[in-house]
C-alpha positions, 0 to 999 in steps of 0.5 A: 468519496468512500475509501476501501482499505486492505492494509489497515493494521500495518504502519501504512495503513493505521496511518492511512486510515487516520488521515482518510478519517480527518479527511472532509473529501472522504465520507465513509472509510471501509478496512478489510481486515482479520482482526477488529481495530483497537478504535472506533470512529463514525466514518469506519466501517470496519468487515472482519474476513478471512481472506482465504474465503474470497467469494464470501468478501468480494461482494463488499469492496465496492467504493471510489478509489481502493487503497491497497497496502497490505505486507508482510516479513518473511519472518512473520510469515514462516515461509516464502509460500505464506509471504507471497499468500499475503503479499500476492494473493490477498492483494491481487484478489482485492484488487480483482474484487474491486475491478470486478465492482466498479472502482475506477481509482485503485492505488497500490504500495509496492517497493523499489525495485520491484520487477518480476524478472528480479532473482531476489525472491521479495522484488520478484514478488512485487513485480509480479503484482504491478503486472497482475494488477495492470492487467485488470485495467482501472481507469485509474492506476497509482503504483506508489514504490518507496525505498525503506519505510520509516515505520512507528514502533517498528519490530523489524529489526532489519529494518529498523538498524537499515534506517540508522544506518542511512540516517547516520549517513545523511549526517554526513552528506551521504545517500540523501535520496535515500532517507528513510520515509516516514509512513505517515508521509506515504500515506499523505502522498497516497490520498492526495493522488486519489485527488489528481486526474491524471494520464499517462506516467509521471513520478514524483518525489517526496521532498528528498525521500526517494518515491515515485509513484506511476500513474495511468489511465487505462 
């Protein structure tokens, strides 16, 4: 198969895009990206692009199944008009470009509690897509909506004391739905659906990492 990746730089990704280079089923692993990869490998193929030129880019998204796991902070965006550019646009024109060449699996990170009647800016958003990217029909829909991501090396430093203070409470018996997923773990669920002929929607839970992912056919 050949994978398209958006997201390739993140933690998801990097993970992601390591497992689908080890991955025999996958012949050739192409990342849109804004910066090269620090690595090299026979199956990459690597399309440096400035997402804001859409019609220059488009064109190359053509594969089996898109992965997209492209995200931001509000923090490293400086606004909530630049998180949503990433986190929205970017992701919805990906998906746009993919639908528009044929991809019939497309699988998407999103995050609990997205919902796009949510007051909270950040579930809004991702609501929002779920909504937008139904709405182009792929044969093949994934929605993957993991709680709080276990990242390595995080700089997020939220994110990071949000993980302690789960992984403290689990010691004690508490929250053991909502230990912290470790990324690499995500990434291993992401092409393993890409694998499985499904219908309908069905949710899944990653040992007793709370994640579920909604599947269906359109």
């Amino acid at each position: 198969m050949k994978a398209l990746v958006i997201g390739a730089s993140g933690a998801t990704g990097k993970d992601l895009v390591n497992q689908l280079l080890h991955d025999k089923d996958f012949e050739e692993v192409n990342v849109f990206v804004r910066k090269p990869l620090s690595f090299t490998n026979e199956k990459l193929k690597t399309h440096v692009v400035d997402f804001e030129k859409y019609e220059e880019w488009k064109n190359l998204v053509k594969g089996d199944v898109a992965f997209s796991c492209l995200g931001t902070t509000l923090k490293a965006a400086g606004s909530k008009d630049g998180q949503r550019k990433v986190d929205f646009d970017y992701q919805y024109q990906f998906a746009k470009a993919a639908k528009e060449n044929n991809v019939e699996d497309y699988i998407l990170v999103s995050a609990y509690g997205a919902n796009p009647k949510s007051k909270i800016f950040y579930s809004k958003m991702k609501g929002e897509l779920e909504d937008a990217v139904k709405k182009l029909h792929f044969n093949k829909i994934t929605i993957f909506k993991p709680g709080m991501l276990e990242r390595k090396d995080s700089e997020r430093t939220g994110e990071v004391l949000g993980s302690r203070i789960i992984k403290f409470a689990n010691k004690l018996g508490l929250f053991e739905s909502q230990k912290p997923l470790p990324t690499d773990i995500l990434a291993k669920a992401m092409i393993n659906s890409s694998k499985i002929k499904s219908n309908g929607y069905s949710s899944i839970k990653l040992g007793n990492i709370f994640c579920f992912a909604e599947k269906s056919n359109a």
